[in-house]
PyMOL Python script that loads the backbone (N, CA, C, O; Angstrom):
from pymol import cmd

cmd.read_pdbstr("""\
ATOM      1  N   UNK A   1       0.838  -1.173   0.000  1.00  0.00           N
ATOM      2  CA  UNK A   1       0.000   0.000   0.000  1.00  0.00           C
ATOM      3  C   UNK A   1       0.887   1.242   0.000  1.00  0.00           C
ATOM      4  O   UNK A   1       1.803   1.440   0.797  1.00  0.00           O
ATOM      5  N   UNK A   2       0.453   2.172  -1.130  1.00  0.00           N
ATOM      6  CA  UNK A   2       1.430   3.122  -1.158  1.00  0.00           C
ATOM      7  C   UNK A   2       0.689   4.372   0.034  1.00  0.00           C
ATOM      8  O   UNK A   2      -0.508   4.658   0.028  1.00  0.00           O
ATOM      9  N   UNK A   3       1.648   4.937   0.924  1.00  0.00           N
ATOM     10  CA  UNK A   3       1.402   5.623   1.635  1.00  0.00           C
ATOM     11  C   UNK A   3       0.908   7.685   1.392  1.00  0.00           C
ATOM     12  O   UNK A   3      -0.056   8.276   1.879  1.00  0.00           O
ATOM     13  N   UNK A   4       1.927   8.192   0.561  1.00  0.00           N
ATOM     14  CA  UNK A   4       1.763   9.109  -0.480  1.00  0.00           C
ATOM     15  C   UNK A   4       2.140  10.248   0.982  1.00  0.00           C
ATOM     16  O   UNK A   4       1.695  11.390   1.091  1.00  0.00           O
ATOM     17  N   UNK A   5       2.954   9.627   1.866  1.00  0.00           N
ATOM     18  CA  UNK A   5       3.200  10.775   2.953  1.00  0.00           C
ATOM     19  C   UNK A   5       4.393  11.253   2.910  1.00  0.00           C
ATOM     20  O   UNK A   5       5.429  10.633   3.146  1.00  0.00           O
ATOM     21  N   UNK A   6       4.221  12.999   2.439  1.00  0.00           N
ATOM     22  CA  UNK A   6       5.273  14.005   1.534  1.00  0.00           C
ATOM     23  C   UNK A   6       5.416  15.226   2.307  1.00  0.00           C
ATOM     24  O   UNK A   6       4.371  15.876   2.327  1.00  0.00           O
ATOM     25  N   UNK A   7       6.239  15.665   2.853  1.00  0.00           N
ATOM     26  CA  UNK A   7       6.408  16.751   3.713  1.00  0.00           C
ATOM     27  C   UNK A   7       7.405  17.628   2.472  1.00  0.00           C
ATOM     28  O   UNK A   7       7.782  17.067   1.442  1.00  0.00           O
ATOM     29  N   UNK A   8       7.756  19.213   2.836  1.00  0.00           N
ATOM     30  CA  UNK A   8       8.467  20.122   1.954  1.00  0.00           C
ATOM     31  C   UNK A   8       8.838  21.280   3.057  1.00  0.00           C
ATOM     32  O   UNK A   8       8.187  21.943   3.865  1.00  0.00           O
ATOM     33  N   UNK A   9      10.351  21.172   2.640  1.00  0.00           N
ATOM     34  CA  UNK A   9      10.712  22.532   3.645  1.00  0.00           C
ATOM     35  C   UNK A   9      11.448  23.318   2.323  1.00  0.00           C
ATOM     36  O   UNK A   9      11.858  22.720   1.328  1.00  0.00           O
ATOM     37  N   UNK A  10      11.513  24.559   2.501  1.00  0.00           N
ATOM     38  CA  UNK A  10      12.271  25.328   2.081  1.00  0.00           C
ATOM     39  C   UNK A  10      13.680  25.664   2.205  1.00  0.00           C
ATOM     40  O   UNK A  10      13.486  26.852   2.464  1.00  0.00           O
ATOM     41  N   UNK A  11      15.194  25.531   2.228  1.00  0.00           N
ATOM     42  CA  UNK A  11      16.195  25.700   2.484  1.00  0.00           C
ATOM     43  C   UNK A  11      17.116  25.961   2.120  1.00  0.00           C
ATOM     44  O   UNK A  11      16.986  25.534   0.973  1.00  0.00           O
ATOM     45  N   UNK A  12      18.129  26.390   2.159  1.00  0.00           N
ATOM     46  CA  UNK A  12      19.075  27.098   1.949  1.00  0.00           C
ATOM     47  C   UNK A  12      20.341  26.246   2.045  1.00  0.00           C
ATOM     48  O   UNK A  12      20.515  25.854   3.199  1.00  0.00           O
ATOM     49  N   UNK A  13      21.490  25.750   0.988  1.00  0.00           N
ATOM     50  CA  UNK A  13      22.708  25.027   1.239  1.00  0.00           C
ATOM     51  C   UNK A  13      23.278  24.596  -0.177  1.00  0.00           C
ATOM     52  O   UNK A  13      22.980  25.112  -1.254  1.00  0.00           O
ATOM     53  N   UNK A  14      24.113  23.598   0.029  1.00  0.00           N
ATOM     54  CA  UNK A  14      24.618  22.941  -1.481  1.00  0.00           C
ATOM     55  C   UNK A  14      24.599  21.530  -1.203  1.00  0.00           C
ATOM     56  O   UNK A  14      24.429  21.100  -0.062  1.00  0.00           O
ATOM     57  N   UNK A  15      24.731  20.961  -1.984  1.00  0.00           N
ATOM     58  CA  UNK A  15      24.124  19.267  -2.511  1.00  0.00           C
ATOM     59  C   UNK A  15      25.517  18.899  -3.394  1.00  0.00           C
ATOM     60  O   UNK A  15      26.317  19.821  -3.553  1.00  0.00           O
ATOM     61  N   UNK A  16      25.639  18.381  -3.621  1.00  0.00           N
ATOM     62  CA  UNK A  16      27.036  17.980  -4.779  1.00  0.00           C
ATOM     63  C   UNK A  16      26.321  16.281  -5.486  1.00  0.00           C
ATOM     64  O   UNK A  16      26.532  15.105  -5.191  1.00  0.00           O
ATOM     65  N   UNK A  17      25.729  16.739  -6.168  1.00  0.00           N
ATOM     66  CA  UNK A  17      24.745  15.553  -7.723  1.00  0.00           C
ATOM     67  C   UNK A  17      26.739  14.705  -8.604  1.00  0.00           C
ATOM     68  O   UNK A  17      27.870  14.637  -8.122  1.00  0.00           O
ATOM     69  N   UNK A  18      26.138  14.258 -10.011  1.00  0.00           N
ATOM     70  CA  UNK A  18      26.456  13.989 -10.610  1.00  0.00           C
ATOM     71  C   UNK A  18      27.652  14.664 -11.158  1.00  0.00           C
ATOM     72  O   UNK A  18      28.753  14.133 -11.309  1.00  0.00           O
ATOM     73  N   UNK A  19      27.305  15.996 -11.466  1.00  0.00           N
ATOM     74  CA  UNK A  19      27.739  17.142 -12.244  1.00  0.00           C
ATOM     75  C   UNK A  19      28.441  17.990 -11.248  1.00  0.00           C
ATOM     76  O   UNK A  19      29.128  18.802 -11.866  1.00  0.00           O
ATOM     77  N   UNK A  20      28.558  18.146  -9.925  1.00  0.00           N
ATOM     78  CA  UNK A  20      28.901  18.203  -8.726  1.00  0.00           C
ATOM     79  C   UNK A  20      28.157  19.441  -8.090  1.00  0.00           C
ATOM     80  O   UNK A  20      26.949  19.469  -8.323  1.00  0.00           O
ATOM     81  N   UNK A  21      28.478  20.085  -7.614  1.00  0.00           N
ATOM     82  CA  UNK A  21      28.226  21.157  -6.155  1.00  0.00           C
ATOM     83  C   UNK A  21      27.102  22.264  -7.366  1.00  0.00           C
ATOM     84  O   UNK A  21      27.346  22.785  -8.454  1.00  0.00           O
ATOM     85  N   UNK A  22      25.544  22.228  -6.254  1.00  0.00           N
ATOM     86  CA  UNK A  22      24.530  23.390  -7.256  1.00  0.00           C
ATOM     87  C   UNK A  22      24.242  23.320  -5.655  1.00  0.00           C
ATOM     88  O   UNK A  22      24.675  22.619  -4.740  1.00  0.00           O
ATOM     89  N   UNK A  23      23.093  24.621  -5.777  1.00  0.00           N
ATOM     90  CA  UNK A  23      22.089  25.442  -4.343  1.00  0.00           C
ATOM     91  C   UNK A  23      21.343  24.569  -4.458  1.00  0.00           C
ATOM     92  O   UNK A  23      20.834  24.288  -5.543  1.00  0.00           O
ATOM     93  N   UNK A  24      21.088  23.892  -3.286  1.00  0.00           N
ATOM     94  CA  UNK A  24      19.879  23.561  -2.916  1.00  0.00           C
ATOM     95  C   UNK A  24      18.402  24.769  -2.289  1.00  0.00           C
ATOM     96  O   UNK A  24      18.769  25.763  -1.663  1.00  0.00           O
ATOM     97  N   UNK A  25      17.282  24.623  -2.455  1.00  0.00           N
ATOM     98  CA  UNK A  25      16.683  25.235  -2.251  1.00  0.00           C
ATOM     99  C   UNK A  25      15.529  24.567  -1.793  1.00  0.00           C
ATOM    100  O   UNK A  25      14.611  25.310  -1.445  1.00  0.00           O
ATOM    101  N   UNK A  26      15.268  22.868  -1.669  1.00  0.00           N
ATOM    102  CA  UNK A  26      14.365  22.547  -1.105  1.00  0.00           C
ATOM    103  C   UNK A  26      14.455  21.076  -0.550  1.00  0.00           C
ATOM    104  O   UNK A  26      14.994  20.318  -1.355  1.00  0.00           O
ATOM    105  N   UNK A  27      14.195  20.690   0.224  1.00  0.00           N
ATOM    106  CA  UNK A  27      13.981  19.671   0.892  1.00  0.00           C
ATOM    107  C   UNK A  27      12.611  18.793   1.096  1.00  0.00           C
ATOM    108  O   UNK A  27      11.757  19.114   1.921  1.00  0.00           O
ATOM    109  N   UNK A  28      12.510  17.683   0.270  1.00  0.00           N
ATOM    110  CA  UNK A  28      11.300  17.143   0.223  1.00  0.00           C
ATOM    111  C   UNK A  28      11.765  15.601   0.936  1.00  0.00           C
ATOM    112  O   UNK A  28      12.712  14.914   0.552  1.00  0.00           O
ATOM    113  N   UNK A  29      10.523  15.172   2.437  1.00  0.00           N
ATOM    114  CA  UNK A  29      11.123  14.219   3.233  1.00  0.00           C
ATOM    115  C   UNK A  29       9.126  13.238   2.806  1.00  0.00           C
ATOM    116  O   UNK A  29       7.955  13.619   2.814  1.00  0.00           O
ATOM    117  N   UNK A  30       9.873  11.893   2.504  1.00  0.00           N
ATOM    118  CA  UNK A  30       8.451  11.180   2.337  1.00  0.00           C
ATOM    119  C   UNK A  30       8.556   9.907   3.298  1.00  0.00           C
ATOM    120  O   UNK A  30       9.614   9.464   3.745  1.00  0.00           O
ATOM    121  N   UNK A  31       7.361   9.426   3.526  1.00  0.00           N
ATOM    122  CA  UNK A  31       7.746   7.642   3.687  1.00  0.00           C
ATOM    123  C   UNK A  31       6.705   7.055   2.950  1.00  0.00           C
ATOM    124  O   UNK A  31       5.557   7.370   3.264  1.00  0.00           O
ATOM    125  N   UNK A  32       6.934   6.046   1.781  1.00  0.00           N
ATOM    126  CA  UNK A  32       6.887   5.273   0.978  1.00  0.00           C
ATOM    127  C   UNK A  32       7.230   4.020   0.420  1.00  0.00           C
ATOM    128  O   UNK A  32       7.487   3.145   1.247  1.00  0.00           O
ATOM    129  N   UNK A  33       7.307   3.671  -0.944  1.00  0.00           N
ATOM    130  CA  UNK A  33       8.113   2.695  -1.330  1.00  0.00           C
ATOM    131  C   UNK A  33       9.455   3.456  -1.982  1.00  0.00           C
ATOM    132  O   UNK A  33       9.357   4.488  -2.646  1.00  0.00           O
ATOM    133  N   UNK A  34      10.528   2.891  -1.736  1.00  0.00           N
ATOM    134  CA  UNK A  34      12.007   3.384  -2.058  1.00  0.00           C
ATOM    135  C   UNK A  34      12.472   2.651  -3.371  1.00  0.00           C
ATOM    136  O   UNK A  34      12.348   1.445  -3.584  1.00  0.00           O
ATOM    137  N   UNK A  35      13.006   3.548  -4.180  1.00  0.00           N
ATOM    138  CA  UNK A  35      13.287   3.291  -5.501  1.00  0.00           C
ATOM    139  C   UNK A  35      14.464   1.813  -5.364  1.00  0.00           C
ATOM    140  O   UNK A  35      14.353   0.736  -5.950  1.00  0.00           O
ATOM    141  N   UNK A  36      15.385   2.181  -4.538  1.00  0.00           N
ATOM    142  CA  UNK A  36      16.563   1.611  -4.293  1.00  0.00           C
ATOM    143  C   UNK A  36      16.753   0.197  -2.737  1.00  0.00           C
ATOM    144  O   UNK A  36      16.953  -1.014  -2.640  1.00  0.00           O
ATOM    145  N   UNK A  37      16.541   1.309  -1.880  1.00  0.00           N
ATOM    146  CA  UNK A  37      16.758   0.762  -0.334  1.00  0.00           C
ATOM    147  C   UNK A  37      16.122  -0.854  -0.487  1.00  0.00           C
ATOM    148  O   UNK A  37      15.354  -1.223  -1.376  1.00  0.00           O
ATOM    149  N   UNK A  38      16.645  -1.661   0.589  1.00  0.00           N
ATOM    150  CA  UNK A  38      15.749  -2.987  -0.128  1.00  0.00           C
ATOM    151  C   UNK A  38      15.062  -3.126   1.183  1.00  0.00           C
ATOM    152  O   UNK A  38      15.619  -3.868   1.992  1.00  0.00           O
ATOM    153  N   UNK A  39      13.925  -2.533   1.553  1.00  0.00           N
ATOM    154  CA  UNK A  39      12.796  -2.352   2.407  1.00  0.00           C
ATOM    155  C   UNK A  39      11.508  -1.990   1.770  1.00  0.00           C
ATOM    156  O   UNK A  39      11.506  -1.227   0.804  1.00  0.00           O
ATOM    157  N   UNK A  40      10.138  -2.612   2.367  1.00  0.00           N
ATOM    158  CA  UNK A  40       9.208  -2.185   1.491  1.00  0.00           C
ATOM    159  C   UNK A  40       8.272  -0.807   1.529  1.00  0.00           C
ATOM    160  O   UNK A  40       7.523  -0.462   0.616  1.00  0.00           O
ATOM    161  N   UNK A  41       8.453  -0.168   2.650  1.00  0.00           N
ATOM    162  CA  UNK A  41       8.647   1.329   3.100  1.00  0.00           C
ATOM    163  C   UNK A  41       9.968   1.704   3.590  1.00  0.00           C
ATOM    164  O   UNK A  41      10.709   0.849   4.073  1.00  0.00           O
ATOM    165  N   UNK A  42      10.488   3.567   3.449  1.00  0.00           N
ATOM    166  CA  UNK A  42      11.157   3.649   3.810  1.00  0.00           C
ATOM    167  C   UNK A  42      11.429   5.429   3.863  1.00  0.00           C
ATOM    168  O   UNK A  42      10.646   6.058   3.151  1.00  0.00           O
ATOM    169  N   UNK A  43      12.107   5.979   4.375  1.00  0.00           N
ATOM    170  CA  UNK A  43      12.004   7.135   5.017  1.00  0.00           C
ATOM    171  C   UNK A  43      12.982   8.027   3.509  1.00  0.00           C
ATOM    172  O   UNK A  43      14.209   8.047   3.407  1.00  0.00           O
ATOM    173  N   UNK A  44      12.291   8.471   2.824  1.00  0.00           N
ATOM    174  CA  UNK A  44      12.533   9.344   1.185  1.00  0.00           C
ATOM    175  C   UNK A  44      13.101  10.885   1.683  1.00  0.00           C
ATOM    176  O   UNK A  44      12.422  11.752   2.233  1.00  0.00           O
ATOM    177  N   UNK A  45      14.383  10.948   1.363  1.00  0.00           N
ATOM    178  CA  UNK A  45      15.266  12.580   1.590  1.00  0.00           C
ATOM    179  C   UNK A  45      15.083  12.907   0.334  1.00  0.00           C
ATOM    180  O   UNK A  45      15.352  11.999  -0.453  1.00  0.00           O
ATOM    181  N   UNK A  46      14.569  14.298  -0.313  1.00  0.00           N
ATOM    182  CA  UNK A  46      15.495  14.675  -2.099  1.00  0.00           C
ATOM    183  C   UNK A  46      15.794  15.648  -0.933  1.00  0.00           C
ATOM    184  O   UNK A  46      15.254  15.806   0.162  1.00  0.00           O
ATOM    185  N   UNK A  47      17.095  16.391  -1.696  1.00  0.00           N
ATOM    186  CA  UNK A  47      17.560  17.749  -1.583  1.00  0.00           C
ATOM    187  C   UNK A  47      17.480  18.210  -3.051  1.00  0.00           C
ATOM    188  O   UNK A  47      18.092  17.517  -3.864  1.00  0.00           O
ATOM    189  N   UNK A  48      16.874  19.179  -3.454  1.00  0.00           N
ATOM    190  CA  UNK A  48      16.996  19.691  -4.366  1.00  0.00           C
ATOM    191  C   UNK A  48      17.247  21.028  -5.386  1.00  0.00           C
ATOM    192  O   UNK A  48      17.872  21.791  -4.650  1.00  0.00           O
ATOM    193  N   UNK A  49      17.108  21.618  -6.522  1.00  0.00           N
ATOM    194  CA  UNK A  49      16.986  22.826  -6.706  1.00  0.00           C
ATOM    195  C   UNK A  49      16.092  23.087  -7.892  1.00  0.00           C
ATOM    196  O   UNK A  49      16.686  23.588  -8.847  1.00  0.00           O
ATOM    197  N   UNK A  50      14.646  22.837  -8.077  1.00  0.00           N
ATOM    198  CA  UNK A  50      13.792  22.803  -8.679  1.00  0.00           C
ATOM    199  C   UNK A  50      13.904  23.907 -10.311  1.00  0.00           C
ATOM    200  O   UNK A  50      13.433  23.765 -11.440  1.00  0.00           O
ATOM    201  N   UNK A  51      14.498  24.638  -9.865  1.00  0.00           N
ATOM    202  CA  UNK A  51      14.717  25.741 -11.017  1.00  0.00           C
ATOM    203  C   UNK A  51      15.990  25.170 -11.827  1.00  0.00           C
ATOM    204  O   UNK A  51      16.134  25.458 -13.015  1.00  0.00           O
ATOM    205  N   UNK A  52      16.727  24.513 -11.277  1.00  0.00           N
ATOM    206  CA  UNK A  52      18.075  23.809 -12.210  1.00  0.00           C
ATOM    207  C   UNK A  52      17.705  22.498 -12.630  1.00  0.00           C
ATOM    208  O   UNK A  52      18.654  21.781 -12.947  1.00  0.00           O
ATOM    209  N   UNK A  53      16.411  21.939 -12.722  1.00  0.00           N
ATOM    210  CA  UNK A  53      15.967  20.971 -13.562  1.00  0.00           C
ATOM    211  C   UNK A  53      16.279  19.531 -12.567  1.00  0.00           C
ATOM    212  O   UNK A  53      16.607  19.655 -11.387  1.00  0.00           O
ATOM    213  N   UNK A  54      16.111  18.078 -13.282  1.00  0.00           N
ATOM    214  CA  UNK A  54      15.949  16.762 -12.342  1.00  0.00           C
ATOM    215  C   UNK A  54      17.315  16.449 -12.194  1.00  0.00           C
ATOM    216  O   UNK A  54      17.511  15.382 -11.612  1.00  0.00           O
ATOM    217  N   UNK A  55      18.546  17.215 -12.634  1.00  0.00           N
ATOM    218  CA  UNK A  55      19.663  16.446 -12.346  1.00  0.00           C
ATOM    219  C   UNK A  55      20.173  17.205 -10.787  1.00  0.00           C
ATOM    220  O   UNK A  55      20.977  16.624 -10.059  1.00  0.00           O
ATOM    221  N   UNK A  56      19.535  18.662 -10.395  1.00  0.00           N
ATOM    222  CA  UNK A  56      19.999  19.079  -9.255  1.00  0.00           C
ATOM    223  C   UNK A  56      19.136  18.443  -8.672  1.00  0.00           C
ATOM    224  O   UNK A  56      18.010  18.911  -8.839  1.00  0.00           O
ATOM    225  N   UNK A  57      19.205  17.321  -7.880  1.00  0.00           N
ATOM    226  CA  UNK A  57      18.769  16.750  -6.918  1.00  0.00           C
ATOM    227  C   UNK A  57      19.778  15.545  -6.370  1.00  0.00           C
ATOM    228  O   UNK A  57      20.443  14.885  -7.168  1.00  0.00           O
ATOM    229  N   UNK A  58      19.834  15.308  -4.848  1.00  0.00           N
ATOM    230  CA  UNK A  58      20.568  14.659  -4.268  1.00  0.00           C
ATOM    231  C   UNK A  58      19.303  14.036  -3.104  1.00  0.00           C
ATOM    232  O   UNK A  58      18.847  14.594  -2.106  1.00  0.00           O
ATOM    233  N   UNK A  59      18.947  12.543  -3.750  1.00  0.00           N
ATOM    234  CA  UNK A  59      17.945  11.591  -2.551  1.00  0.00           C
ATOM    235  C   UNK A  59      19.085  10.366  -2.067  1.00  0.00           C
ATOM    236  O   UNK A  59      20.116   9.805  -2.438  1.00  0.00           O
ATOM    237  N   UNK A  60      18.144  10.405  -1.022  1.00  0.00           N
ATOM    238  CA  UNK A  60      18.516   9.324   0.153  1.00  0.00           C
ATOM    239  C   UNK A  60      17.063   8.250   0.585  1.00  0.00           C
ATOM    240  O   UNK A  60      15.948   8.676   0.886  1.00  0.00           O
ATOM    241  N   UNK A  61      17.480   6.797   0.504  1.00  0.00           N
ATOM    242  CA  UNK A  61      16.645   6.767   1.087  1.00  0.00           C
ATOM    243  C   UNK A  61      16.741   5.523   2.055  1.00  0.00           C
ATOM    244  O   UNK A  61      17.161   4.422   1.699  1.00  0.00           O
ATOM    245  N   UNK A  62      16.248   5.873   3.466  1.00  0.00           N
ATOM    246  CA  UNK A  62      16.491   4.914   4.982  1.00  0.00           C
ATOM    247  C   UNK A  62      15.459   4.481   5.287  1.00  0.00           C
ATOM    248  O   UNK A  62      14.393   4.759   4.739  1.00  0.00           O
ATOM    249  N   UNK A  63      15.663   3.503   6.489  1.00  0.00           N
ATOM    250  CA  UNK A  63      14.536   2.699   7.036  1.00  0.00           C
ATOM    251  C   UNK A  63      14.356   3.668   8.271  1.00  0.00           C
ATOM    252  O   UNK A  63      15.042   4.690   8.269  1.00  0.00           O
ATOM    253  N   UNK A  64      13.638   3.477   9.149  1.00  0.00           N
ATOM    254  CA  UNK A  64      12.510   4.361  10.248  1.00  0.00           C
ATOM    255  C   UNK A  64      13.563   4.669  11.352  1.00  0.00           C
ATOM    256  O   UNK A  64      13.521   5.690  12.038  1.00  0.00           O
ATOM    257  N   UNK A  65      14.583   3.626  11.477  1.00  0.00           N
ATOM    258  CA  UNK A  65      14.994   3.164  12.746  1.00  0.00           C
ATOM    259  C   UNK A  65      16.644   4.555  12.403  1.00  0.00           C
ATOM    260  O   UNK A  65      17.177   5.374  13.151  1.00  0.00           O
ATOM    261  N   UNK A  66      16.876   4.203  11.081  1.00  0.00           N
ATOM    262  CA  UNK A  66      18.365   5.332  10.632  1.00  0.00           C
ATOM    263  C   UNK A  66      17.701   6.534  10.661  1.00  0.00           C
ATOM    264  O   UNK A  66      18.390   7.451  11.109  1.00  0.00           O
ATOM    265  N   UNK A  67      16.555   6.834  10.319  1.00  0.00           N
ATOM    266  CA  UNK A  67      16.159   8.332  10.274  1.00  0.00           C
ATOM    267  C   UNK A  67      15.888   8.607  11.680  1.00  0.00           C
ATOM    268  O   UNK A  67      16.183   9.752  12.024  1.00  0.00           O
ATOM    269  N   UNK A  68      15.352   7.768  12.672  1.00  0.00           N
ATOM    270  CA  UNK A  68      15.481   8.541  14.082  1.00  0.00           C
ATOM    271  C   UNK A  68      16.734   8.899  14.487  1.00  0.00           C
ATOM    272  O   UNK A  68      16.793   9.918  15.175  1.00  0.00           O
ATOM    273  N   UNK A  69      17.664   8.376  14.261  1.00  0.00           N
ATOM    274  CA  UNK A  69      19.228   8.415  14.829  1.00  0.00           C
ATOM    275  C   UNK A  69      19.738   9.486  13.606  1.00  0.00           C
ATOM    276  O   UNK A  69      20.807  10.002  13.931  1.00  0.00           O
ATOM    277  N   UNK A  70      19.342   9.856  12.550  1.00  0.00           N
ATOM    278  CA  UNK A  70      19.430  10.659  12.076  1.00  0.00           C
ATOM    279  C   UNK A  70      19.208  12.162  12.406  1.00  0.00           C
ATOM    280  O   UNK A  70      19.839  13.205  12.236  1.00  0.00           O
ATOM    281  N   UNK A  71      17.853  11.742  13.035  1.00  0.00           N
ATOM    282  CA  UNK A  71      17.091  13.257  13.683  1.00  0.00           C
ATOM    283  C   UNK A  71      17.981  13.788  14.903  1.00  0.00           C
ATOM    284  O   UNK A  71      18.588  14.855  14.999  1.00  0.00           O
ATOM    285  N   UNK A  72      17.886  12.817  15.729  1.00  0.00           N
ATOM    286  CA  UNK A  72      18.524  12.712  17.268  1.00  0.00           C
ATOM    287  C   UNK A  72      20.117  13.470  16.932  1.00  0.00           C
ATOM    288  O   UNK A  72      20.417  14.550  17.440  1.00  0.00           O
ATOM    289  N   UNK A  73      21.054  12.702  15.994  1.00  0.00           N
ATOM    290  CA  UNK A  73      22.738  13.906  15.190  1.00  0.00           C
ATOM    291  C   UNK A  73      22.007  14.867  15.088  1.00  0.00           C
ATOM    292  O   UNK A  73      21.872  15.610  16.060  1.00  0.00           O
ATOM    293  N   UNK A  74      21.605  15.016  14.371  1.00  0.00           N
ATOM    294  CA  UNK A  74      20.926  16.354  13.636  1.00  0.00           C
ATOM    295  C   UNK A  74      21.107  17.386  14.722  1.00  0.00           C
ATOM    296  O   UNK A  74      22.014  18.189  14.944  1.00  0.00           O
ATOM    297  N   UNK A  75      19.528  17.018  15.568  1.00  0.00           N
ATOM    298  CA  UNK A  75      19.484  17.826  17.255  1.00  0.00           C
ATOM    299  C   UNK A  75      20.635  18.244  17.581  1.00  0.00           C
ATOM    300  O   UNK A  75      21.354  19.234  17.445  1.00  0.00           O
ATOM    301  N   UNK A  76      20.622  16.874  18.212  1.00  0.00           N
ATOM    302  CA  UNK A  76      22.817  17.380  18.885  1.00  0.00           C
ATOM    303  C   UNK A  76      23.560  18.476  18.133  1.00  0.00           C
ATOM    304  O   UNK A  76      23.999  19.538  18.573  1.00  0.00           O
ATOM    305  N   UNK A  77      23.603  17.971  16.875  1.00  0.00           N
ATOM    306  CA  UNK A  77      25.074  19.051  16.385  1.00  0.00           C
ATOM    307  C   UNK A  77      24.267  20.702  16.104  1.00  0.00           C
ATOM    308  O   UNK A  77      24.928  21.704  15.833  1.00  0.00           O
ATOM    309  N   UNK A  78      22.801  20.698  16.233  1.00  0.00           N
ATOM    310  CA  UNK A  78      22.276  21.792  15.660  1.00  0.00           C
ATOM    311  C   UNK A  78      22.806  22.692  17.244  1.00  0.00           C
ATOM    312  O   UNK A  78      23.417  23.760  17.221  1.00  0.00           O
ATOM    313  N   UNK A  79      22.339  21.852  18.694  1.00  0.00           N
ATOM    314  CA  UNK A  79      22.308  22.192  19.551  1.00  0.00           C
ATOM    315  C   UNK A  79      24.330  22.691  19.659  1.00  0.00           C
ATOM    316  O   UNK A  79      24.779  23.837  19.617  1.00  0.00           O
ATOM    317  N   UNK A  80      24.713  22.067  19.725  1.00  0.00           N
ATOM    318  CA  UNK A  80      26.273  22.223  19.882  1.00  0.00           C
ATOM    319  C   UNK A  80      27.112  23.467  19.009  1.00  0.00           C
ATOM    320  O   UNK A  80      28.011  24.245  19.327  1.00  0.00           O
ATOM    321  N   UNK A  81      26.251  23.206  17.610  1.00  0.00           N
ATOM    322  CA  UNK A  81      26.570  24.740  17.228  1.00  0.00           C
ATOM    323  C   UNK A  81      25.977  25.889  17.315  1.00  0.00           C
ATOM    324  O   UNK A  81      26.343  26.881  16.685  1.00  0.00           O
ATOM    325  N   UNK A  82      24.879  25.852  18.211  1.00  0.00           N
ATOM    326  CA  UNK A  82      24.130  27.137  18.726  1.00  0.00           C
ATOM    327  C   UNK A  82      24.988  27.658  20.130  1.00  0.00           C
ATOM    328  O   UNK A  82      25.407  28.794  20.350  1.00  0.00           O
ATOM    329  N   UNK A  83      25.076  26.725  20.794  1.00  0.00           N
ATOM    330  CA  UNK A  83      26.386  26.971  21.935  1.00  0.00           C
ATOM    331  C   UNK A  83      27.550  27.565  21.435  1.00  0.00           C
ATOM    332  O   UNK A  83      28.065  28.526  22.006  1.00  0.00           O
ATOM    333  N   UNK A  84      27.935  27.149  20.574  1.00  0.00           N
ATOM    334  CA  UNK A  84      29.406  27.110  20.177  1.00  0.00           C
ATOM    335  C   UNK A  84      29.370  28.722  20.033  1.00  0.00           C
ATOM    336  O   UNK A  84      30.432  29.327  20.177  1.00  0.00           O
ATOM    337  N   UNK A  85      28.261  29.386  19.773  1.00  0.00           N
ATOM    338  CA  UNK A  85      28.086  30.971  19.515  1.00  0.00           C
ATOM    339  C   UNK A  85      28.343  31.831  18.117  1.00  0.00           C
ATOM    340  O   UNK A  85      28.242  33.054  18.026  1.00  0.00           O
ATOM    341  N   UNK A  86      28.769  30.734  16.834  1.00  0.00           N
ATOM    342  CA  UNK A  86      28.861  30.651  15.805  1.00  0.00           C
ATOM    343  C   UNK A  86      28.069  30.273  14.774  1.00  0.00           C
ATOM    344  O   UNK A  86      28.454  30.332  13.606  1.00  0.00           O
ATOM    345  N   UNK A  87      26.784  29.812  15.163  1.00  0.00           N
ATOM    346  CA  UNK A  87      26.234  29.235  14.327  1.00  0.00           C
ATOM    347  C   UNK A  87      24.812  30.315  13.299  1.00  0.00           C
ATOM    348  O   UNK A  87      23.838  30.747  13.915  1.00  0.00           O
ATOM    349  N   UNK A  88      24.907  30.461  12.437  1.00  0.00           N
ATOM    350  CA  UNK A  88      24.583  30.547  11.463  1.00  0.00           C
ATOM    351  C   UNK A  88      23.116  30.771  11.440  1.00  0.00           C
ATOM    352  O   UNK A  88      22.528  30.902  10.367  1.00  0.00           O
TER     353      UNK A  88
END
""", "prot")
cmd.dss("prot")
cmd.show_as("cartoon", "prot")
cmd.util.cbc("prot")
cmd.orient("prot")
């Protein structure tokens, strides 16, 4: 059963594709069926840049259990560089 659950953030960074290093400008996070991953749902990253066409895009895609431990780094280092008094 396909799930069709698609979240979209807006963002700001670089991605490095095929062709290497373009702006990312958006972040689309799903859970679905995965083109690749060999699970039959699975937690869908693109990073992308919609205005530079289908090759600026950089996907990922994990099972439930890597994207929590994903989130949880994330936290941490977001938290560590807000301390750090440098962060961005």
């Amino acid at each position: 059963m396909c799930t069709y659950i698609n979240q979209e953030a807006p963002i700001a960074g670089s991605g490095k594709g095929p062709q290497g290093w373009f702006q990312v400008t958006r972040a689309s996070i799903g859970f679905d069926h995965p083109v690749h991953a060999p699970y039959g749902h699975a937690m869908l990253l693109d990073f992308s840049n919609p205005a530079l066409g289908p090759a600026a895009r950089v996907a990922v895609e994990m099972n439930v259990t890597s994207a929590r431990a994903l989130v949880q780094t994330l936290q941490a280092t977001i938290d560590a560089a807000e301390a750090s008094g440098v962060a961005e």
